[in-house]
C-alpha positions in Angstrom: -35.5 19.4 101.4 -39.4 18.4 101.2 -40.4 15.6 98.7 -41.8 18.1 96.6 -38.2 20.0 96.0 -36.7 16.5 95.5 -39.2 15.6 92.8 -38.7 19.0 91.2 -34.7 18.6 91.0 -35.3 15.1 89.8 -37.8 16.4 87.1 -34.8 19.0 86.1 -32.4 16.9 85.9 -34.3 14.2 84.1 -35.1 17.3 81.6 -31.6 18.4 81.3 -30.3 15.2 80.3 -32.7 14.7 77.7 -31.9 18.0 76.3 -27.9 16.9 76.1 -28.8 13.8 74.9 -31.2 14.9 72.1 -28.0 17.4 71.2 -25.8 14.9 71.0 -27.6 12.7 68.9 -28.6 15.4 66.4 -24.7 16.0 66.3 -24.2 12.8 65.9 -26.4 12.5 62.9 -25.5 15.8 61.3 -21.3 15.7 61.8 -19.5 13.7 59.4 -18.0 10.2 59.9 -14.4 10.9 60.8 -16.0 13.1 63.6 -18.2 10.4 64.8 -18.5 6.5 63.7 -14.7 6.1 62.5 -13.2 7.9 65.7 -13.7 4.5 66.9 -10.0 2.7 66.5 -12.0 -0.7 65.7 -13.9 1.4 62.7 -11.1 2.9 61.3 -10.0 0.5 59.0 -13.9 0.0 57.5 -14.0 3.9 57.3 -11.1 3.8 54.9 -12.5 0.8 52.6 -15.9 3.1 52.6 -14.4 6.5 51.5 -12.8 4.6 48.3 -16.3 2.4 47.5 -19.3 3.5 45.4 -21.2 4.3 48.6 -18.8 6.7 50.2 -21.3 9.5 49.3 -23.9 7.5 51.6 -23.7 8.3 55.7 -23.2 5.1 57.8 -26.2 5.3 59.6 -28.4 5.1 56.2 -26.8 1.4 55.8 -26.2 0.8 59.7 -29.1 3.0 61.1 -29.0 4.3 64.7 -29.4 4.3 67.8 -32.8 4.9 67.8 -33.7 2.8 64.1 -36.0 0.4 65.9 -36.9 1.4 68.9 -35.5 -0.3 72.2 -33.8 -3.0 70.3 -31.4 -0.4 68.7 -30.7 0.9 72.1 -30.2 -2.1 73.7 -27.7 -3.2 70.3 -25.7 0.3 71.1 -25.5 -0.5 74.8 -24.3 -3.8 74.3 -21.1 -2.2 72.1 -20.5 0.3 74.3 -19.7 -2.6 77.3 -18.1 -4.8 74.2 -15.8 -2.0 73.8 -15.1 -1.0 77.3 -14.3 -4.7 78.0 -10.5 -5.1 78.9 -10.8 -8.2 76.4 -11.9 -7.1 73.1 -11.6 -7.6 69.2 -10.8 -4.9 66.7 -12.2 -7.3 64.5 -15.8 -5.9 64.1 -18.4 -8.0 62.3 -21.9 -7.5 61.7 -24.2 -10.1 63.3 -26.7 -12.0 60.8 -29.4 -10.6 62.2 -28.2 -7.0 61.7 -27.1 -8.3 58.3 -30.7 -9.1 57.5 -31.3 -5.2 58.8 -29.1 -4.2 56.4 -30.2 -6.2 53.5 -33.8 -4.3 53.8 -32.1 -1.2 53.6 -30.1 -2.2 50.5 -33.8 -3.0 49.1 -34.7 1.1 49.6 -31.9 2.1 46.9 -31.8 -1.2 45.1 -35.2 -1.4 44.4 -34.9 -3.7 41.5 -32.5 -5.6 42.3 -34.0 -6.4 45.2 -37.0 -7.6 43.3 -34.9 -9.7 41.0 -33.2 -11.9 43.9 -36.3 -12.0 45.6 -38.1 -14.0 42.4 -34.9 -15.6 42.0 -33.6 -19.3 43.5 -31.4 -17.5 45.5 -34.1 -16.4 47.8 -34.2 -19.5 49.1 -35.2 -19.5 53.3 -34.2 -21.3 55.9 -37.2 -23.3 55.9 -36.7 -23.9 52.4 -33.6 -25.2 52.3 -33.2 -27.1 55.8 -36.5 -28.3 56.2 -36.8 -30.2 52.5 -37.5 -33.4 53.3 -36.5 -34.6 49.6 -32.8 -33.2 50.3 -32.6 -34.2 54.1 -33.5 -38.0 53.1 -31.5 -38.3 50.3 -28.1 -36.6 52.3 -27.4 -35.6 55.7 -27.1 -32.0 56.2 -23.4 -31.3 57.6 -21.2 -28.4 58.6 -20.6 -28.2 54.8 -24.0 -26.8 53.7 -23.5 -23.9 55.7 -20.7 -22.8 53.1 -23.5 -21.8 50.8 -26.3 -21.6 53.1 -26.7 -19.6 55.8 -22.8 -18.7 55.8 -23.5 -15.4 58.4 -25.3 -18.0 60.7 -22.7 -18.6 63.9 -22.4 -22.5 65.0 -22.7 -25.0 63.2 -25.1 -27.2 61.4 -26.7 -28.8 64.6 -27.4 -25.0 65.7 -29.7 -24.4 62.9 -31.4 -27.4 62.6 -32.2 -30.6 64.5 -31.7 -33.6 64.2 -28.6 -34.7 62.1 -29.9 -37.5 60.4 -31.7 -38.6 57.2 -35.0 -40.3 59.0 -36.5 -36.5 60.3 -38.7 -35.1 61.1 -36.5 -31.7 60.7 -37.0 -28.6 62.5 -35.2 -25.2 62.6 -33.5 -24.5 66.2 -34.7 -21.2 66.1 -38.2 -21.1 64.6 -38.3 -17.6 64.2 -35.3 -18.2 61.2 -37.7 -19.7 59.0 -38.1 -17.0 56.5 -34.5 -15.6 56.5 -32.7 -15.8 53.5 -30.1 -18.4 53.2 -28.2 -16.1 50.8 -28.7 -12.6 51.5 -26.7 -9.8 49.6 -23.7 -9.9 51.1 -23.0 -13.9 50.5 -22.2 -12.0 47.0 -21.4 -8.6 47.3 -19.0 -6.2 49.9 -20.5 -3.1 50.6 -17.3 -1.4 51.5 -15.7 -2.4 48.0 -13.4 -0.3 46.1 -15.5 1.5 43.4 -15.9 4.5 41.2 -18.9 7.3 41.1 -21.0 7.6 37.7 -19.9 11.0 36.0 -21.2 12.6 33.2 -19.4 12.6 30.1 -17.6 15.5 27.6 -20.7 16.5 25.4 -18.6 18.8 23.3 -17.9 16.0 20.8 -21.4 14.0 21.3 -19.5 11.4 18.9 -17.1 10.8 20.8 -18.8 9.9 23.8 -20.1 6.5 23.5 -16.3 5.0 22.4 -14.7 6.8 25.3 -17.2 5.7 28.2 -15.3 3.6 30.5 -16.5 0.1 31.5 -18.4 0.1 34.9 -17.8 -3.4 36.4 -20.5 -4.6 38.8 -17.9 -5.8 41.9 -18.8 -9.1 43.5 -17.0 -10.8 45.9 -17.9 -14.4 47.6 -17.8 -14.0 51.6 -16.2 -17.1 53.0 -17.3 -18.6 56.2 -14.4 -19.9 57.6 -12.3 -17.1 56.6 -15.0 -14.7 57.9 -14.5 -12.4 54.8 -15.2 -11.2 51.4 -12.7 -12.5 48.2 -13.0 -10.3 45.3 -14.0 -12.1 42.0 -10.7 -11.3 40.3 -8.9 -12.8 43.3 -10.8 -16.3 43.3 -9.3 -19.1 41.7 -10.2 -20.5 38.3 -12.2 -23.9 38.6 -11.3 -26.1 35.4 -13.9 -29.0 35.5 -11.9 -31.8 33.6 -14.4 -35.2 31.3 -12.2 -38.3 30.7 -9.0 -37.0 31.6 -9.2 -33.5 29.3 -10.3 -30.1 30.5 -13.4 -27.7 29.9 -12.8 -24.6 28.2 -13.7 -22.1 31.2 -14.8 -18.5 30.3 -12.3 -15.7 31.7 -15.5 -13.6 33.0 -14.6 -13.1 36.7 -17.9 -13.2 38.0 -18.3 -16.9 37.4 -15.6 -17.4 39.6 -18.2 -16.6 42.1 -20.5 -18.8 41.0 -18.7 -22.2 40.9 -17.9 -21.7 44.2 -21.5 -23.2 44.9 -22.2 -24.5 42.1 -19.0 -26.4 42.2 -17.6 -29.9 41.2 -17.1 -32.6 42.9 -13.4 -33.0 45.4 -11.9 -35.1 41.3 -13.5 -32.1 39.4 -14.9 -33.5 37.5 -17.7 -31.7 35.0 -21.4 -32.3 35.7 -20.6 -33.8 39.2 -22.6 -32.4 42.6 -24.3 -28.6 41.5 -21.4 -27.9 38.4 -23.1 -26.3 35.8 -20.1 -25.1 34.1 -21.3 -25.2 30.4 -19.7 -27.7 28.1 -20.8 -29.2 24.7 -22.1 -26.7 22.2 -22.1 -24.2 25.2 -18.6 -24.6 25.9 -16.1 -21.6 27.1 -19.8 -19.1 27.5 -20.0 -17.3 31.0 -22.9 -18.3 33.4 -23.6 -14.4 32.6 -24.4 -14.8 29.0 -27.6 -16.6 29.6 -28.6 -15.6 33.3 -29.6 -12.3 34.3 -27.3 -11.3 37.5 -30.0 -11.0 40.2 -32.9 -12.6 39.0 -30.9 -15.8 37.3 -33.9 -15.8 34.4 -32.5 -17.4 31.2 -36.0 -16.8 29.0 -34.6 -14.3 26.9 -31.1 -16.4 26.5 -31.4 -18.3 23.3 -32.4 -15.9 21.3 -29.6 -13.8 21.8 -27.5 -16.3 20.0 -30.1 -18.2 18.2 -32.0 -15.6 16.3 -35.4 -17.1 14.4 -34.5 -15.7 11.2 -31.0 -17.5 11.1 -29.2 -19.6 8.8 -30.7 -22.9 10.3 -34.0 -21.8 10.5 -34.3 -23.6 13.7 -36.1 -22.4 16.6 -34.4 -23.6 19.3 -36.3 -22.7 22.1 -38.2 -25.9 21.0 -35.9 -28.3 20.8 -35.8 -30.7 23.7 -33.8 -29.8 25.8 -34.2 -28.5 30.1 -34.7 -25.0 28.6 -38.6 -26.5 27.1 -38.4 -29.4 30.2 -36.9 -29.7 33.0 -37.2 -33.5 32.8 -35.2 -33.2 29.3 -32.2 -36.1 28.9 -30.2 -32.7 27.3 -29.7 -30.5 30.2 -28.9 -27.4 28.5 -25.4 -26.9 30.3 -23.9 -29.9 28.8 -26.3 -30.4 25.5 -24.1 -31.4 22.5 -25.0 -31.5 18.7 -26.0 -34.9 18.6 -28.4 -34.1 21.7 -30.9 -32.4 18.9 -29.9 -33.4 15.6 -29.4 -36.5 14.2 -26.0 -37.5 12.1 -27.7 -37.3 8.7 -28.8 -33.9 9.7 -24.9 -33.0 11.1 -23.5 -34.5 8.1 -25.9 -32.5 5.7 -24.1 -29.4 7.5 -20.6 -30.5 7.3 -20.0 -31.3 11.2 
């Protein structure tokens, strides 16, 4: 056979497996799930969390994307599972790398918009560079193993592989530079995408009356993922942090979510209230939910106060003034923990009957 037929066989061939392959993947992307991602045994038991969530009416690939999402990484991501799965030593325990986590999170961003744009102006935001590189922290207290419960809890390692050196004299620098603006807390430190949840339907407009007394309560699911358990724990299922101050308890609030919240913003190992990041409100505040004065995504308080404190009420007080960390952050009468006496003086309190 001349060089000439050779090339032209190669040329077909080379043709004809483009054209199965180009079939196959429009398959691929047109068939449904159970014909494609979840006859994969290790899928199977994410497949069934994801037909009983809110997103089972989205296809995997608009979360997951495909083979061909960006370019010759994807392929090279899909070839890698392929001899991961073909391995005579493998896991059925699939997890999602932080880096495709961070792919994921962008694609959250294209349906949750605003959302999106609330945590992104919010604290939790915060980068690696932000948070591992802060000279006032590192100086103060040496980062350890422990940080990375809140921070960066996707990252695989430990501590010293994300940043250098362990100590509190510096300077501090990420091991892998190219982390620097990755979120220390993306989505999923707070929410599962795979969790059970229930589609928006319309309601009975025969009786338009009616309608507003017999909508049912849709419940915004959060879970906290934790890092040494390497999963997600609903809200409902967390435990119930009760700070305790000389020996008595705090009043907690039964909201769920917060359950998720002290979990970094927690007490110290004695519980005690006001110790390390608890802001469990106490005082005049005692019993309220983190949720009645922070917005869910965006954490803004602005608007707070005046949901309970109205202008035109009995006191006549405009408590947005008063000195407290609400006005200054420097305030003596951090708003979690402010008491009556922490704005009013007795004569005032005894004028009122307190």
């Amino acid at each position: 056979m001349t060089k000439k037929a050779f090339a032209t066989v190669g040329i077909s061939a080379a043709g004809v497996a483009l054209v199965g392959f180009s079939a196959f993947y429009v398959y691929w992307e047109a068939a449904s799930p159970e014909r494609t991602c979840a006859t994969c045994h290790e899928i199977a038991g994410a497949h069934e969390t994801w037909e009983e969530s809110a997103h089972r009416g989205i296809d995997c690939s608009d979360c997951h994307g495909t083979a061909l999402t960006s370019g010759l990484h994807s392929l090279q991501e899909k070839a890698r599972m392929v001899f991961v799965h073909l391995r005579e030593e493998r896991s059925d325990d699939i997890r999602l790398t932080e880096e495709q986590i961070f792919e994921t999170m962008d694609r959250c961003a294209s349906c949750h918009a605003r959302e999106y744009a609330d945590w992104l102006g919010s604290g939790h935001s915060a980068t690696y560079e932000a948070i591992f590189l802060d000279e006032t922290h590192n100086r103060a207290e040496q980062l350890s193993d422990s940080c990375l419960r809140c921070h960066a809890m996707f990252s695989e390692g430990s501590v010293a592989d994300v940043v250098q050196p362990l100590d509190v004299r510096g300077p501090w620098s990420l091991v892998q530079a190219e982390t620097a603006t990755a979120p220390t807390m993306p989505c999923l430190a707070c929410h599962h995408i795979h969790v059970q949840g229930t589609e928006a339907v319309r309601p009975d407009y025969s009786d338009p009356a009616r309608i507003a007394a017999e909508r049912g309560e849709r419940v915004a699911r959060v879970s906290f993922y934790d890092r040494y358990e390497k999963m997600h724990f609903p809200a409902e299922e967390l435990p119930v942090l009760v700070p305790v101050v000389g020996g008595a308890s705090v009043q907690v609030s039964p909201d769920a979510h917060q359950r998720v919240c002290v979990q970094c913003h927690a007490t110290n190992a004695f519980h005690q209230a006001g110790s390390s990041d608890d802001r469990t409100p106490r005082g005049v505040h005692e019993g309220l939910s983190c949720g009645a004065c922070h917005d869910t995504h965006s954490n803004d308080a602005r608007a707070s106060c005046a949901n309970c404190h109205p202008r035109l009420s009995n006191c006549g007080l405009d408590v947005e003034t008063m000195n407290t960390t609400f006005v200054d952050p420097e305030s003596a009468h951090n708003i979690h923990f402010v008491a009556c006496e922490g704005c009013h003086d007795r004569v005032f309190l005894t004028a009122r009957g307190r």
